[in-house]
C-alpha positions, 0 to 999 in steps of 0.5 A, spaced: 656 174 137 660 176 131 662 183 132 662 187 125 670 189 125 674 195 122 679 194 119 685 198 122 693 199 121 698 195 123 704 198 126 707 196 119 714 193 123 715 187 119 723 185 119 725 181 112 726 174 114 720 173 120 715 170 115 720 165 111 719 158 116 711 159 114 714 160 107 718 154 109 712 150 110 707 152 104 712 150 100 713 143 102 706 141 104 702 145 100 705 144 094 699 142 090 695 148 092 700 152 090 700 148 083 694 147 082 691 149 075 683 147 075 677 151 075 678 157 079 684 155 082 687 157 074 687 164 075 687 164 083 692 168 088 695 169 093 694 175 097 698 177 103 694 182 108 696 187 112 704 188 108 707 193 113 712 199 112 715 195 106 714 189 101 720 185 104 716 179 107 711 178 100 717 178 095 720 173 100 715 169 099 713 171 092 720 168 091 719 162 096 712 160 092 716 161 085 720 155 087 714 151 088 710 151 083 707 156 083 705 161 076 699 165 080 699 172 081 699 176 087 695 181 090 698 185 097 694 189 100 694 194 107 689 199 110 694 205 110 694 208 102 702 211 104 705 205 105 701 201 098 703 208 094 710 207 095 710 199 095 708 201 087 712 205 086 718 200 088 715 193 086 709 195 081 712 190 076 713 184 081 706 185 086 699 188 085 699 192 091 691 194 092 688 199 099 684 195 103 682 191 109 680 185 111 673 186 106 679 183 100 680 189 095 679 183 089 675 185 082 670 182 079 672 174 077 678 174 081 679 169 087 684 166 092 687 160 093 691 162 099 690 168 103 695 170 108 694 175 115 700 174 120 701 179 126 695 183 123 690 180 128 694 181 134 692 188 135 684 187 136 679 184 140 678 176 141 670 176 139 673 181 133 676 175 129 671 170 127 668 175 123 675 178 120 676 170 118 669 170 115 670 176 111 678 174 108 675 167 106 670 169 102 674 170 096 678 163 097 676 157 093 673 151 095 680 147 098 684 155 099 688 156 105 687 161 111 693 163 115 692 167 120 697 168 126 703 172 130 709 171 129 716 174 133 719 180 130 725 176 125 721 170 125 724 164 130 717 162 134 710 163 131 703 160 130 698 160 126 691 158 124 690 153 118 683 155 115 680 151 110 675 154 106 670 148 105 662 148 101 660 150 108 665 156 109 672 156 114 674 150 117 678 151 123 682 145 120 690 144 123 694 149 128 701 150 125 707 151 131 715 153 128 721 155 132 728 155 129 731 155 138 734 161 138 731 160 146 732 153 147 725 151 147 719 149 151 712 148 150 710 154 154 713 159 149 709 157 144 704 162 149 705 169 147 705 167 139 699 163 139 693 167 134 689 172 137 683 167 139 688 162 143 692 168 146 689 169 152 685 162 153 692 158 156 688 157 162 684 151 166 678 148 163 681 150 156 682 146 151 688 149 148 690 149 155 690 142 155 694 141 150 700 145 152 699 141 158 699 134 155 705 137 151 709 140 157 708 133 159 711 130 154 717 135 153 718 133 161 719 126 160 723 126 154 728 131 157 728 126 163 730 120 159 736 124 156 734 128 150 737 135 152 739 139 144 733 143 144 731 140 136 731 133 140 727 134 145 722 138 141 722 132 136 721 126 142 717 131 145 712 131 138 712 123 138 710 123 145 705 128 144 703 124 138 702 118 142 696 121 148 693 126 143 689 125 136 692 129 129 699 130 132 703 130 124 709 125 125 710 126 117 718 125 117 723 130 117 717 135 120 718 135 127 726 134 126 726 141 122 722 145 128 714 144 126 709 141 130 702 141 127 695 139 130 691 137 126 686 134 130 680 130 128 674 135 129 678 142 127 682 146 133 677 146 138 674 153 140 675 158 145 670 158 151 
């Protein structure tokens, strides 16, 4: 059953910096929705929810999409009307900073190519977040992109969500993992930075479970045949994974650089 939610207040600790590995990734692989001018996508957004103490992580990316392409405008939204007052005072000219939660404060004939809702989520309960994701996704476009997901606090491991608003609705279509090895690196600890309906679902019989079993598996064998430099083993890890579970991109350079995405076939599958 979908729980109606509230929208609450984040605890608005975001570090400038955490969010640029996502940043990294939109801009390579989703260039053209960046850059796409047809229809509704002429005026469409990005609009980045749940912003925190300070606008660092919007204006990062801001500057990230820029270099992409993209000529839209952005629209930052948080629930606490202290933090959105002086984010206008400080950054009005460069981002339209609105009061507003998971209902998008958008006006009328304003629509989203990419809506974004990091480390937001992570605060409410598991049978909260379908109906979060509905709300967000409604002003997206056909095509538009929800990222949803936790990341630590200046950035070296997160996952996110890749939702894609289709003709019937959201599609839960790929589950992004990044990490820069500050820690070295090992499947499991991905676990504490899954997105809020994956978090606490690492469990038998589960089929998030599963996966990180086949990827720990993997990780294993790699590091038994000699791959021990974090960034290697990770990347040898990846292909193995590739190789005994459907959707792993292999697509050059990603895995090298620190992403592992799942894009399975029928979408990432459900809790439960």
């Amino acid at each position: 059953m979908t729980v109606p939610t509230r929208s609450r207040s984040t605890r608005g600790k975001t570090q400038p910096g955490r969010l640029a590995r996502l940043d990294a990734f939109v801009s390579l692989r989703e260039r053209a929705l960046l850059t796409r001018s047809d229809g509704d996508y002429q005026d469409a957004l990005f609009v980045d929810v749940g912003f925190g103490q300070t606008l660092a992580t919007t204006l990062e990316s801001l500057e990230a999409f820029r270099l992409a392409g993209f000529r839209g405008r952005v629209v930052a939204v948080d629930i606490d009307e202290k933090r959105v007052e002086l984010a206008r005072q400080q950054h009005g000219a460069e981002v339209d900073v609105r009061t507003g939660g998971f209902e998008l404060p958008l006006r009328e004939g304003e629509h989203a190519r990419l809506v974004r809702a990091m480390n937001v989520l992570r605060q409410y309960r598991e049978q909260e977040v379908p109906d979060a994701w509905e709300r967000m996704g409604r002003n997206l476009v056909e095509g538009g992109l929800l990222l949803e997901g936790t990341s630590s606090k200046h950035g070296s491991m997160l996952s996110s969500h890749l939702l894609r608003k289709t003709s019937g609705g959201l599609r839960r279509e790929g589950l992004l993992f990044s990490t820069t090895f500050v820690r070295g690196f090992a499947p499991m600890q991905m676990r504490d930075y899954l997105p809020r309906d994956l978090r606490r679902r690492v469990v038998a019989g589960e089929r998030i479970a599963t996966f990180f079993d086949a990827w720990t598996a993997a990780w294993q064998e790699a590091r038994a045949e000699g791959y021990r430099a974090p960034p290697l083993v990770f990347a040898e890890s990846g292909r193995r994974l590739a190789s005994r579970l459907a959707g792993i991109d292999t697509a050059p350079g990603l895995l090298e650089s620190g992403y592992l995405l799942w894009k399975p076939p029928e979408g990432v599958p459900r809790a439960g």
